[in-house]
DOVEX-22292 format. One record per residue (C-alpha): residue number from 1; z, y, x. Coordinates in Angstrom, 1 decimal. Example, Ala and Ser with C-alpha at 12.3 -4.5 7.8 and 13.67 -1.06 7.14 Angstrom:
<recs>
+-----+--------+--------+--------+
!   n !      z !      y !      x !
+-----+--------+--------+--------+
!   1 !    7.8 !   -4.5 !   12.3 !
!   2 !    7.1 !   -1.1 !   13.7 !
+-----+--------+--------+--------+
</recs>
This chain:
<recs>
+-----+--------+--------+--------+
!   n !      z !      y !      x !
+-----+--------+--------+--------+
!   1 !   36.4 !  -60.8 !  -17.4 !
!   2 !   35.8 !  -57.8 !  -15.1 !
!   3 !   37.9 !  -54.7 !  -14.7 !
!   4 !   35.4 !  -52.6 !  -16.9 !
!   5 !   35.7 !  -55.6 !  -19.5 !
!   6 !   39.8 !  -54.8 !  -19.2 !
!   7 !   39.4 !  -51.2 !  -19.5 !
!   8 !   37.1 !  -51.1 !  -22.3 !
!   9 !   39.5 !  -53.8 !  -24.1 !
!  10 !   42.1 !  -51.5 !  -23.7 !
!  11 !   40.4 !  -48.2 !  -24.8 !
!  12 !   38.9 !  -50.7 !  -28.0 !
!  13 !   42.3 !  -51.5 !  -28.7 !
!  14 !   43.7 !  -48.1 !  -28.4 !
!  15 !   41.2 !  -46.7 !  -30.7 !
!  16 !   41.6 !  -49.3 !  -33.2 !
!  17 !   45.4 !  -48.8 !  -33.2 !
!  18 !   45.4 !  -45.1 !  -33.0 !
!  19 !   47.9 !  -42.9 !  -35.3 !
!  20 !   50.1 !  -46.2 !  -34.9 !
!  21 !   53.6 !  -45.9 !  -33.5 !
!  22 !   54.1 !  -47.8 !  -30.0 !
!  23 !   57.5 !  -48.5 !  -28.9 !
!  24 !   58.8 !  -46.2 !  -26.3 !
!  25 !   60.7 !  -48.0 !  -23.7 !
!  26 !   63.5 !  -45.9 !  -23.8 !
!  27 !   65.8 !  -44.3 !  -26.5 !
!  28 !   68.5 !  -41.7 !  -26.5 !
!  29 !   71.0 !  -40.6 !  -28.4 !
!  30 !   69.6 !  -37.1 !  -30.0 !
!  31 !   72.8 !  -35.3 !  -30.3 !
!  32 !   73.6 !  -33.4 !  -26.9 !
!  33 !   77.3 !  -34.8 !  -27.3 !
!  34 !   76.5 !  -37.8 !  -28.5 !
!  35 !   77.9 !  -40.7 !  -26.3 !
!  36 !   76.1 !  -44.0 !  -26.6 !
!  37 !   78.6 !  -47.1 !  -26.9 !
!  38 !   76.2 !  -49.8 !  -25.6 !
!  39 !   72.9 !  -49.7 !  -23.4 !
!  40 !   70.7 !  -52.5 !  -25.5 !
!  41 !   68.2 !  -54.0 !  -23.1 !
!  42 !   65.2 !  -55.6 !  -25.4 !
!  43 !   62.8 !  -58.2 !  -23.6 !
!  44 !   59.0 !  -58.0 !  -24.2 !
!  45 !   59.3 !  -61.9 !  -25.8 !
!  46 !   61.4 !  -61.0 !  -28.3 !
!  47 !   63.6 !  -63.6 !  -28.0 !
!  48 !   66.3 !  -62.2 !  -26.0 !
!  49 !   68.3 !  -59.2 !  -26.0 !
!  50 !   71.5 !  -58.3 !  -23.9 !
!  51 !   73.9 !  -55.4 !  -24.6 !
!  52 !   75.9 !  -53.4 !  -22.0 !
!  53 !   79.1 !  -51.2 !  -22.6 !
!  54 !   79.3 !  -47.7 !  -21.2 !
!  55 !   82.8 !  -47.7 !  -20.4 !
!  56 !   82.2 !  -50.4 !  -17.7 !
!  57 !   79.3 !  -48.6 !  -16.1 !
!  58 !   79.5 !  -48.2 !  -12.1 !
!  59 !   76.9 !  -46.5 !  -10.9 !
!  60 !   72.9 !  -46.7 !  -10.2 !
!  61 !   70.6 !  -46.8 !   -7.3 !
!  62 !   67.2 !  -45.5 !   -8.0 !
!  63 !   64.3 !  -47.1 !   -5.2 !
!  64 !   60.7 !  -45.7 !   -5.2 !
!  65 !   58.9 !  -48.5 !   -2.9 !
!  66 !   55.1 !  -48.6 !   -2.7 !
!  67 !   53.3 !  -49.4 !   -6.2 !
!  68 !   56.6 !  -49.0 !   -8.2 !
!  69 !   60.1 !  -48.1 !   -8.8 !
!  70 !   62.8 !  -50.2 !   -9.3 !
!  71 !   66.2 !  -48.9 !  -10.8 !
!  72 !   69.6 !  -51.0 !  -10.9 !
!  73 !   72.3 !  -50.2 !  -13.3 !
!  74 !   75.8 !  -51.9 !  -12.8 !
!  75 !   78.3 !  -52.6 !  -15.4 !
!  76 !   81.5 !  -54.4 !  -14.2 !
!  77 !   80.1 !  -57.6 !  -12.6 !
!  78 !   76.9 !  -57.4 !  -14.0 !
!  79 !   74.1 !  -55.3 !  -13.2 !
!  80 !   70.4 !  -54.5 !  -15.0 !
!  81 !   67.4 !  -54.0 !  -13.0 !
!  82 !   64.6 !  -52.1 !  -13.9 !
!  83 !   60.6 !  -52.3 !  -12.8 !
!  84 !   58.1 !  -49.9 !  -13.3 !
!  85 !   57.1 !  -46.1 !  -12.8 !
!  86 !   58.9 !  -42.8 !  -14.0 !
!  87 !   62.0 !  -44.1 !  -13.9 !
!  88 !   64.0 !  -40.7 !  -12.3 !
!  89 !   63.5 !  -39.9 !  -16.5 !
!  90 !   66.1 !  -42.2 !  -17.4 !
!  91 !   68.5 !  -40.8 !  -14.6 !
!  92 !   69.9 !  -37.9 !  -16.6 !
!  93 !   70.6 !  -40.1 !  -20.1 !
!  94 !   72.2 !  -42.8 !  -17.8 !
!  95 !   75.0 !  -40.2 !  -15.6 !
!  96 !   75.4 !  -39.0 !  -19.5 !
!  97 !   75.9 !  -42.5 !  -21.4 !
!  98 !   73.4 !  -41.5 !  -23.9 !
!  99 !   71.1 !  -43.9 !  -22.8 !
! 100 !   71.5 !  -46.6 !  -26.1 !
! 101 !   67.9 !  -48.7 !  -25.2 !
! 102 !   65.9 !  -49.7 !  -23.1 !
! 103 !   62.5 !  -52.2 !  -23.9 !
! 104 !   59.8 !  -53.8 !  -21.7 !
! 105 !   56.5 !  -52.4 !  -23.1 !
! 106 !   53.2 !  -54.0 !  -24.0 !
! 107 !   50.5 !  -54.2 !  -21.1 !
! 108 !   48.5 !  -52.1 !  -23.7 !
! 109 !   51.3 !  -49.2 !  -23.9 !
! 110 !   51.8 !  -49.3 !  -19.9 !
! 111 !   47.9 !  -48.5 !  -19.4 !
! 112 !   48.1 !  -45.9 !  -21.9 !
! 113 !   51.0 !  -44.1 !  -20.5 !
! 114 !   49.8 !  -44.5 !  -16.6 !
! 115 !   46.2 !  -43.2 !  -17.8 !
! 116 !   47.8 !  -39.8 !  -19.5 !
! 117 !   51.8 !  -39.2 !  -20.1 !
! 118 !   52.2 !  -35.9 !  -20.7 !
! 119 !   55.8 !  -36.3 !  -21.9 !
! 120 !   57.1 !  -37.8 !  -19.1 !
! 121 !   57.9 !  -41.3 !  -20.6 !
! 122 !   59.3 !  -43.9 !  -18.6 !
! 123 !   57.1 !  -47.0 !  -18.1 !
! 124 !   59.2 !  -49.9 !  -17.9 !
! 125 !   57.1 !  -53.5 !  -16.6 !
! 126 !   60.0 !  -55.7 !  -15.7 !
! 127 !   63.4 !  -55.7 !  -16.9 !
! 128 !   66.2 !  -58.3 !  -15.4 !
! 129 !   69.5 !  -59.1 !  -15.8 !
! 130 !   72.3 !  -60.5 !  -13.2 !
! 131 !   74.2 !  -62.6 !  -13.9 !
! 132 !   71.6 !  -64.3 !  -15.8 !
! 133 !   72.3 !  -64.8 !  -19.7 !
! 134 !   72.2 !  -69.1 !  -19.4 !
! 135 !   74.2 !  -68.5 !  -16.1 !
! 136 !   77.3 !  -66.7 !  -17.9 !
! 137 !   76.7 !  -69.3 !  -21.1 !
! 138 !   76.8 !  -72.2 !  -18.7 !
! 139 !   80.0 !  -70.7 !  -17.3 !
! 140 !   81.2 !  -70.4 !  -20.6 !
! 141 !   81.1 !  -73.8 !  -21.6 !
! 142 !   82.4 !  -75.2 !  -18.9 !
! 143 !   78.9 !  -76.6 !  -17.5 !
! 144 !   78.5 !  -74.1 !  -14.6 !
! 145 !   80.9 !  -75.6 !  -12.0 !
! 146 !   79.6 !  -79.1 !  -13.0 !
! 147 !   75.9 !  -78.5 !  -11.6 !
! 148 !   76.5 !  -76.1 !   -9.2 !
! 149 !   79.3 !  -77.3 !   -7.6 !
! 150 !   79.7 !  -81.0 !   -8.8 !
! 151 !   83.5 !  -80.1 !   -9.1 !
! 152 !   83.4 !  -80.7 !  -13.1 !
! 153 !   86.1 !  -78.0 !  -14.8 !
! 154 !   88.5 !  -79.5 !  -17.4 !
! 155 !   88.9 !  -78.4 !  -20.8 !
+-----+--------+--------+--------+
</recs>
């Protein structure tokens, strides 16, 4: 398939699916004063989902490298890493806490939004989270130490 194949997919599927909603890949709170409790960090699979509280928020970094930017949130020990472009929009929501969700988007919505996006909307590619979800489960359970460190912890 050729680039002009791609692009004409994409305008195809665009046209077929117009007047449709798209997820956004972010989502404040609306009220000015309203204070989000969690940030909710959704995975384009669908299978996983991780939530972060606001109260143990440390700080950001925000990195523009060549192609994209990459933003890293911390909360306590943990810490959320985000790929893509326009991601200075989030800044604001995040020093506020009214940040509540943030969602990898479709390849489809990503083209869309870098082709024309007037209102600014973040386009989010990758999302990760440290420590990984199966990491912190594994710890957990009590299996962590056992293949990491062959020290086996006892219940």
């Amino acid at each position: 398939m050729s680039n002009n194949d791609i692009g004409g997919f994409a305008r195809k599927y665009l046209q077929d699916h117009e007047g449709q909603d798209f997820p956004r890949s972010s989502t404040s709170e609306r009220q000015l004063t309203a204070q989000a409790l969690t940030l909710h960090v959704e995975f384009i699979d669908g299978r996983r989902a991780e939530g972060f509280a606001w109260p143990h928020y440390i700080g950001y970094e925000w990195e523009d490298e060549a192609t994209e930017e990459r933003l890293t949130i911390l909360f306590g020990p943990r810490a959320v890493e985000i790929l893509g472009k326009n991601l200075t929009a989030l800044i604001d929501d995040i020093r506020e806490g009214r940040l509540n969700r943030l969602r990898e988007l479709p390849g489809a919505r990503r083209k869309q939004l870098e082709e024309s996006n007037l209102e600014n909307e973040p386009i989010v590619k990758t999302i990760n989270v440290y420590p990984r979800f199966r990491a912190l489960l594994e710890e957990i359970k009590g299996e962590y130490d056992e293949q990491h460190t062959r020290n086996a912890r006892r219940a």
